[in-house]
DORO-537795 format. One record per residue (C-alpha): x negated, y negated, z negated; residue in three letters; residue number from 1. Coordinates in Angstrom, 1 decimal, always signed. Each point is the difference from the previous one (the first is absolute). Layout:
! residues N
u->X&v->Y&w->Z&residuo->ALA&num->NUM
...
***
This chain:
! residues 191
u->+22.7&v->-80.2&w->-1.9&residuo->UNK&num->1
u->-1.6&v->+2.6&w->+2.3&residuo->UNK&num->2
u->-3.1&v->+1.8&w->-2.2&residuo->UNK&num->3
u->+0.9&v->-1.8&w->-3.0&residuo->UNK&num->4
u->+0.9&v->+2.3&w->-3.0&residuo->UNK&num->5
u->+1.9&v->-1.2&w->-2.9&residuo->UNK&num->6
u->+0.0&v->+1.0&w->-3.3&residuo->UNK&num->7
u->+1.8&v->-1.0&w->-3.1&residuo->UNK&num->8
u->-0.7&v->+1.2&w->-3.6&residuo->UNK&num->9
u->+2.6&v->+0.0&w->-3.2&residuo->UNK&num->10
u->-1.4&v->+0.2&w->-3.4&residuo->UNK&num->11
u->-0.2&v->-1.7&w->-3.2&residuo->UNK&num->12
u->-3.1&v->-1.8&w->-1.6&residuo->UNK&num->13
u->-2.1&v->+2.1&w->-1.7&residuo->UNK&num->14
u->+0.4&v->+3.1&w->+2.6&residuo->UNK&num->15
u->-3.3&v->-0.9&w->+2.2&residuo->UNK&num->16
u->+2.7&v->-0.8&w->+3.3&residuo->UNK&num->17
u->-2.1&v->-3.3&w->+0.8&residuo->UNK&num->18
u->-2.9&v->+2.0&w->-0.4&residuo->UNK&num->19
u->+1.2&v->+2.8&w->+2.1&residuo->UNK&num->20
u->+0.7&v->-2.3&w->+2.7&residuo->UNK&num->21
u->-3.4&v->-1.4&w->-0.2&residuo->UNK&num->22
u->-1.8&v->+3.1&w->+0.6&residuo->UNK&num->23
u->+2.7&v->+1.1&w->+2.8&residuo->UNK&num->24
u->-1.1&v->-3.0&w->+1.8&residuo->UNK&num->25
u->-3.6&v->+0.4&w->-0.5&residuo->UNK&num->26
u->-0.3&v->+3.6&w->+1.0&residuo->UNK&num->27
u->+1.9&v->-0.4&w->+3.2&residuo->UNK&num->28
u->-3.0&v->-2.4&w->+0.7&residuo->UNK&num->29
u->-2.2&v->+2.8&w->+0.0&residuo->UNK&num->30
u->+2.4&v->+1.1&w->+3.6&residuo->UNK&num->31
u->-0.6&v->-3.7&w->+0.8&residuo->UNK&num->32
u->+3.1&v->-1.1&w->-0.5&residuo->UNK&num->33
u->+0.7&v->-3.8&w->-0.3&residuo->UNK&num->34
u->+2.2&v->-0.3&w->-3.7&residuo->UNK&num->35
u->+1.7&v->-2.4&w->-2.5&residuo->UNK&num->36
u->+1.1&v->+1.7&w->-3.9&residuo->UNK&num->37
u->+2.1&v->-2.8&w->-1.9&residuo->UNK&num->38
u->+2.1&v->+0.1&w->-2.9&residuo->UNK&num->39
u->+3.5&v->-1.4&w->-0.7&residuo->UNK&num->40
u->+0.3&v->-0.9&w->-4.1&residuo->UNK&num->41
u->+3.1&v->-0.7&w->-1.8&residuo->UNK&num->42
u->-0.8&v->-0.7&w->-3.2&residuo->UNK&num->43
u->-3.5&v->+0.8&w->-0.8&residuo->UNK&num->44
u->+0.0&v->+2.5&w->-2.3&residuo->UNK&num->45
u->-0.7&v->+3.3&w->-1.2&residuo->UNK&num->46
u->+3.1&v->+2.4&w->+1.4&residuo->UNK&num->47
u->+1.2&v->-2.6&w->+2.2&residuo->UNK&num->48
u->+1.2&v->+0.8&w->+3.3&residuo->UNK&num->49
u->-2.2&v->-0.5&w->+2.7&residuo->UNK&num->50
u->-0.3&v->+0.1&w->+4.3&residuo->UNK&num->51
u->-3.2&v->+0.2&w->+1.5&residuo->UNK&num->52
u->-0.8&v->+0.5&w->+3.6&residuo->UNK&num->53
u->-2.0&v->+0.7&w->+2.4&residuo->UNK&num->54
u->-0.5&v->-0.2&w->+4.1&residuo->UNK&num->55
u->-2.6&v->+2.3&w->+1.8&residuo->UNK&num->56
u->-0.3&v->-0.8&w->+3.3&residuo->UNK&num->57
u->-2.5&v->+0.6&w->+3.2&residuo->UNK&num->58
u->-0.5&v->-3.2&w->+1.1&residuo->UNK&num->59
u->-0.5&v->-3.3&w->-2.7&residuo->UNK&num->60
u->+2.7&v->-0.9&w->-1.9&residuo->UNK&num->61
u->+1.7&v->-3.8&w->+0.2&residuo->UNK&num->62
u->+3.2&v->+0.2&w->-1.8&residuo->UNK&num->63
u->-0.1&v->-0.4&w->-4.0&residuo->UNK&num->64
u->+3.5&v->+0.8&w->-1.5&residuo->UNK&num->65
u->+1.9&v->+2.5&w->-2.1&residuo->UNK&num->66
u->+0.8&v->+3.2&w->+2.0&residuo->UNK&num->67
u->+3.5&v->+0.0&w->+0.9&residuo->UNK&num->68
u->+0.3&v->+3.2&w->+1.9&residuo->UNK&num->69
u->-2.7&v->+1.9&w->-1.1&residuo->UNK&num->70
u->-1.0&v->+3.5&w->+1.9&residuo->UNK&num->71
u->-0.8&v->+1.8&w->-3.2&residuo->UNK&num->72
u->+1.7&v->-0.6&w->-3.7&residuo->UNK&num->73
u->-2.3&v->+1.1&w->-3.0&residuo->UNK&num->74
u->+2.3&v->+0.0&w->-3.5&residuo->UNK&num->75
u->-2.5&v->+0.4&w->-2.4&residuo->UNK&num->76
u->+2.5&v->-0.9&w->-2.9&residuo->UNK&num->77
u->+3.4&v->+3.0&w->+0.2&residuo->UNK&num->78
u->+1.6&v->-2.2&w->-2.3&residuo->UNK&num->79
u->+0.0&v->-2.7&w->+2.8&residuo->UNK&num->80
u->+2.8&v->+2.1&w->+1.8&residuo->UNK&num->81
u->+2.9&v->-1.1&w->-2.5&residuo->UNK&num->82
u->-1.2&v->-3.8&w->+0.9&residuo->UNK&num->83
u->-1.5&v->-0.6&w->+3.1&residuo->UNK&num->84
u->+1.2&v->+1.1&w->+3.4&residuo->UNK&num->85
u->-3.1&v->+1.4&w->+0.8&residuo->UNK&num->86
u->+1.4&v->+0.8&w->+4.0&residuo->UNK&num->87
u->+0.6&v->-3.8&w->+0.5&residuo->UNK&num->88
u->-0.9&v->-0.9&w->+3.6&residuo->UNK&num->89
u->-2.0&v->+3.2&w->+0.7&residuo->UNK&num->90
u->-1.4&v->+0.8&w->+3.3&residuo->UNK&num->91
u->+2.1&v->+2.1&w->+2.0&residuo->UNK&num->92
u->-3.1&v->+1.2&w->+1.6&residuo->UNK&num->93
u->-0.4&v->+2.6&w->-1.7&residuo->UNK&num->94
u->-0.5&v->-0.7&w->-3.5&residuo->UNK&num->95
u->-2.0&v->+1.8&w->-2.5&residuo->UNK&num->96
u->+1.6&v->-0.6&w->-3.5&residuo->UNK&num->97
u->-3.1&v->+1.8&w->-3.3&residuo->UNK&num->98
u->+1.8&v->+0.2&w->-3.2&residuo->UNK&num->99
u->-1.5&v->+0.6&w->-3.3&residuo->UNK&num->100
u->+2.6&v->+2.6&w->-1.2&residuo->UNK&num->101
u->+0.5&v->+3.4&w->-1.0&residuo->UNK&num->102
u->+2.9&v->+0.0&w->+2.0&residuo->UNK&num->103
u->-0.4&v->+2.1&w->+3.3&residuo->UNK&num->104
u->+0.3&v->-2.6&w->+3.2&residuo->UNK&num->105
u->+3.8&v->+1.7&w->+1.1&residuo->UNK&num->106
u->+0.9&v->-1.5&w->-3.4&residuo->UNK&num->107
u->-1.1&v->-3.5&w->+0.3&residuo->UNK&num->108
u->+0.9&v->-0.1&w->+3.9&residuo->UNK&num->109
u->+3.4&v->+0.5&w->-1.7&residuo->UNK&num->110
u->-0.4&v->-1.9&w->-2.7&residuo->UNK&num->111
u->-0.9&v->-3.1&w->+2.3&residuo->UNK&num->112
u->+2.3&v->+0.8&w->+3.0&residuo->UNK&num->113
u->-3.0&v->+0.7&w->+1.8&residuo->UNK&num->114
u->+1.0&v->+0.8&w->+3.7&residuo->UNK&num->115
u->-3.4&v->-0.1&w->+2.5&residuo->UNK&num->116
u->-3.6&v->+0.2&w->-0.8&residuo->UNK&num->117
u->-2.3&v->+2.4&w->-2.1&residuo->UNK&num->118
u->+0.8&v->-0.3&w->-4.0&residuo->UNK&num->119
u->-3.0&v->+1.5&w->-2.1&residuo->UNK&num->120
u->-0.3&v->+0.6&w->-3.5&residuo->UNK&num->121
u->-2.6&v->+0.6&w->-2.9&residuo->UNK&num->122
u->+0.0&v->-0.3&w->-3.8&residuo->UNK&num->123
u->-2.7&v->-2.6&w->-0.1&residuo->UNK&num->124
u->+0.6&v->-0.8&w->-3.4&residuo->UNK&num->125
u->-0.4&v->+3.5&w->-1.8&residuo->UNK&num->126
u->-3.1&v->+0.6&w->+2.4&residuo->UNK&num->127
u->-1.6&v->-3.2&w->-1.8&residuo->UNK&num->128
u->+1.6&v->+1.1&w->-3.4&residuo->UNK&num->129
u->-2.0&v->+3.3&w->+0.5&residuo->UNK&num->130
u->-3.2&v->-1.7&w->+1.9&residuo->UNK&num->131
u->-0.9&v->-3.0&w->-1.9&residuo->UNK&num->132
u->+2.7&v->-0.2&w->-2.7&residuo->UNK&num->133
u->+1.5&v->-2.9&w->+0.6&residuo->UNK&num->134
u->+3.1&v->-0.6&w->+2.4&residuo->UNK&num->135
u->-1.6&v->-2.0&w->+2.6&residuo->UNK&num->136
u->+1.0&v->+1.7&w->+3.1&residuo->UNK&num->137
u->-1.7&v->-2.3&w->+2.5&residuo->UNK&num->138
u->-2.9&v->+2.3&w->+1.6&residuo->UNK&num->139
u->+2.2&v->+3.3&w->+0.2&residuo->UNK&num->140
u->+2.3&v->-2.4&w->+1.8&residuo->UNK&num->141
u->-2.8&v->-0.9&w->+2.5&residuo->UNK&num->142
u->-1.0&v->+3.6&w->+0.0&residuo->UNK&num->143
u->+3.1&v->+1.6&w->+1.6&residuo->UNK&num->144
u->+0.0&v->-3.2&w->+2.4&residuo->UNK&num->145
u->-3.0&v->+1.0&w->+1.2&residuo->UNK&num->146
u->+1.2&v->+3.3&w->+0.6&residuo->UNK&num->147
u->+3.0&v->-1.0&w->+1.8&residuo->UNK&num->148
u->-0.9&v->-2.7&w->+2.2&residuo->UNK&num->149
u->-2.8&v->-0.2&w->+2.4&residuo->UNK&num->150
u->-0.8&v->-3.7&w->-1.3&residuo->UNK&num->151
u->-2.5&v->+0.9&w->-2.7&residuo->UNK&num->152
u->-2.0&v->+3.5&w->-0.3&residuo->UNK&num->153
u->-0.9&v->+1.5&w->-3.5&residuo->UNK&num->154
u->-3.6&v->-0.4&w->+0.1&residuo->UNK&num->155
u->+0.0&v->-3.4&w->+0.6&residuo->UNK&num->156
u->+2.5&v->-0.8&w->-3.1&residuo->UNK&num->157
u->-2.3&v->+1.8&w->-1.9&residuo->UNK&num->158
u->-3.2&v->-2.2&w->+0.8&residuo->UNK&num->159
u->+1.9&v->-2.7&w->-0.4&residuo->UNK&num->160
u->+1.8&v->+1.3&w->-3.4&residuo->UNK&num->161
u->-3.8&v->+0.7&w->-1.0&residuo->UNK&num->162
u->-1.2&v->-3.8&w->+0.8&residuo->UNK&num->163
u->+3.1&v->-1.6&w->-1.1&residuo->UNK&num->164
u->+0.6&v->+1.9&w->-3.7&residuo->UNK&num->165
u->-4.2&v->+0.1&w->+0.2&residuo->UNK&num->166
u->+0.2&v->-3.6&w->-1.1&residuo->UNK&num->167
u->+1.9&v->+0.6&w->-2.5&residuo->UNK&num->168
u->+1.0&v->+3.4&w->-1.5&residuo->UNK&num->169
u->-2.3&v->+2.4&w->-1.5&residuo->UNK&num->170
u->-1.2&v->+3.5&w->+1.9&residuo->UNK&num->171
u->+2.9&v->+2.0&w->-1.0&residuo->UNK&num->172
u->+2.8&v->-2.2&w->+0.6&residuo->UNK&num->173
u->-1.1&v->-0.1&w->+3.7&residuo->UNK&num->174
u->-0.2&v->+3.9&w->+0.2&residuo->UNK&num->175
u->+3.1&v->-0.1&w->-1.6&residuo->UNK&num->176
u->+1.8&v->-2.4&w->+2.6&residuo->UNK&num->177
u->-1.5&v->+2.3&w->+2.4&residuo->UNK&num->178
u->+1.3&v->+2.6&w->-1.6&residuo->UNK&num->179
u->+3.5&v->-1.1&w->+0.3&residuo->UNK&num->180
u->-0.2&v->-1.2&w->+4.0&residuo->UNK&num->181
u->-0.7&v->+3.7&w->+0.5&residuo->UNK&num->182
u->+2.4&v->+0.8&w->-1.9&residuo->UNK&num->183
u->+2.7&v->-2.3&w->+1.6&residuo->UNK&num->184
u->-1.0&v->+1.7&w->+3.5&residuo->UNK&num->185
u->+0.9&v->+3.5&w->-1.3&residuo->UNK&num->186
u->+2.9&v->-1.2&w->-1.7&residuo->UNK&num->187
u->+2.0&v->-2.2&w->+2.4&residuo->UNK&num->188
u->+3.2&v->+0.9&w->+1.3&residuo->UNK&num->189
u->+1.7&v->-0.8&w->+3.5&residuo->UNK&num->190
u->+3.9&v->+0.7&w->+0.4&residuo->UNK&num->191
***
């Protein structure tokens, strides 16, 4: 699958992943990028577990199925890692694996037998703790995956963040989220 990037998110309901996948696909647009964002429910409900995916790709895309062997793995839930099998069918070109811990990245390449690929790190949660007050780590998530791959730049999440939340959040919940995507990009870890 030639110029076709794969991502897949882990999360629980309740932790903006679906929405975070959203907006991932919709700012790649703006590199005009062809996309798809889709979730995967269990049971619908708040702290379920929860897949979602996305494809970016160059040219238009044809195929509409779960990501098997995705490029990039986004665990936006920690607590995932004593459940799921988050390196399941993983790329082995060169996979980029963003955890939401406070774990450094030599730890969790450890902890998850981790042998190829990049393995980067940030403590979404406390930065949205300390942002916005509530533990919804969803845009520092997208904030250090703008910083470590070329498939989305900063600016562009932020216009979008402005016109997405814009609809529905109030002035200082935006500057907050935007807060905590700069944030993310100082913070994140590679090991």
């Amino acid at each position: 699958m030639e110029g076709i990037t794969e991502v897949r998110w882990h999360g629980r309901g309740g932790q903006g992943t679906v929405t975070a996948a959203k907006i991932f696909a919709e700012t790649a647009t703006f590199k005009g990028k062809y996309v798809q964002a889709f979730p995967e429910y269990g049971p619908e409900r708040m702290g379920a577990p929860l897949k979602v995916y996305n494809r970016i790709s160059i040219k238009p895309l044809y195929m509409h199925c779960q990501v098997h062997h995705p490029n990039i793995v986004v665990v936006v839930d920690p607590s995932l890692l004593k459940s799921v099998d988050v390196t399941e069918g993983v790329s082995d070109d060169d996979p980029i694996y963003m955890i939401n811990t406070h774990l450094p990245p030599s730890k969790m390449r450890e902890k998850l037998k981790i042998k190829g690929g990049k393995v980067f790190t940030v403590d979404a949660t406390k930065i949205s703790l300390e942002a916005f007050g509530r533990p919804i780590p969803n845009t520092p998530m997208l904030g250090a995956l703008a910083k470590v791959t070329d498939l989305i730049d900063t600016e562009s999440l932020i216009k979008d963040i402005k016109t997405t939340f814009g609809k529905k959040f109030t002035q200082d919940i935006i500057d907050a989220n935007i807060e905590a995507i700069k944030r993310a990009q100082e913070e994140v870890c590679e090991g």
